[in-house]
C-alpha positions in Angstrom: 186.4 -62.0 92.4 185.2 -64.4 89.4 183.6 -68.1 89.7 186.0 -71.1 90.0 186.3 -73.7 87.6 183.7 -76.3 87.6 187.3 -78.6 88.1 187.6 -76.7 91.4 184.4 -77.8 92.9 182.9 -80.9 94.0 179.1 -79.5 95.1 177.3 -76.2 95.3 178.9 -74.0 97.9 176.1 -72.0 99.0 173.8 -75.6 99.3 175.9 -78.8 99.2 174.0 -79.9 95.9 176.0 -82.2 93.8 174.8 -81.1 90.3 175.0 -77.9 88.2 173.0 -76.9 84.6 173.8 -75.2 81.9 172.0 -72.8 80.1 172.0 -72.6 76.3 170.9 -70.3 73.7 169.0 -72.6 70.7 168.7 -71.3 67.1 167.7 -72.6 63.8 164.6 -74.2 62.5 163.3 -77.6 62.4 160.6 -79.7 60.8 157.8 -81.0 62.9 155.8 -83.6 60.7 152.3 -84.4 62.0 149.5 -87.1 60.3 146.1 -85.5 58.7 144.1 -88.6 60.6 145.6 -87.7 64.0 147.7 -90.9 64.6 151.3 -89.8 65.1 152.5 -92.4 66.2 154.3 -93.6 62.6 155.8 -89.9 62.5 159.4 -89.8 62.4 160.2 -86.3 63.2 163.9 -87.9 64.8 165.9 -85.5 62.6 163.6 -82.3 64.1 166.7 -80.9 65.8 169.2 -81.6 63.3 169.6 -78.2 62.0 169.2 -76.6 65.7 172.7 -75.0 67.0 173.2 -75.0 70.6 175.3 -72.7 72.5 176.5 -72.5 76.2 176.2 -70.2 78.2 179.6 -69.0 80.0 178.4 -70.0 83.8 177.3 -72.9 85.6 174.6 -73.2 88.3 173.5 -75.3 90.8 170.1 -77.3 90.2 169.3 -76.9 93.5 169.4 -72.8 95.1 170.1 -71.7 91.3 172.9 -70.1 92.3 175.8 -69.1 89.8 178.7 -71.4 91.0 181.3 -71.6 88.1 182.7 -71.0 84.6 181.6 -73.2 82.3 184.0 -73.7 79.5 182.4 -76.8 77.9 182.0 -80.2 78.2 185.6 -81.6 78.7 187.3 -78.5 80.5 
């Protein structure tokens, strides 16, 4: 028997919890600029992930017991 659809559920059904996570797998490479006197705090390093591509993972679990508790088909399934 496979997972329900995260439209199928309203909390964790081993727990009650009312949220889930995703896991993704991250690849790519990004710049990370640092100062030579130490004071980062002028750094803009906003664009660091910019190049970084995020995938989902297939399977949604609860934030609570960790438990896998449905597909995950993206965002707006």
């Amino acid at each position: 028997m496979g997972l329900p659809t995260l439209a199928e559920l309203t909390m964790c059904p081993y727990c009650g919890a009312d949220e889930y996570y995703v896991r993704y797998t991250y690849s790519g490479q990004g710049i990370y600029a640092r100062s030579f006197s130490g004071d980062n705090s002028g750094v803009d390093n906003s664009g660091m992930y910019d190049k970084l591509v995020m995938k989902p993972g297939k399977r949604a679990f609860c934030v609570d017991c960790h438990k896998p508790v449905a597909q995950y088909h993206g965002e707006f399934e």
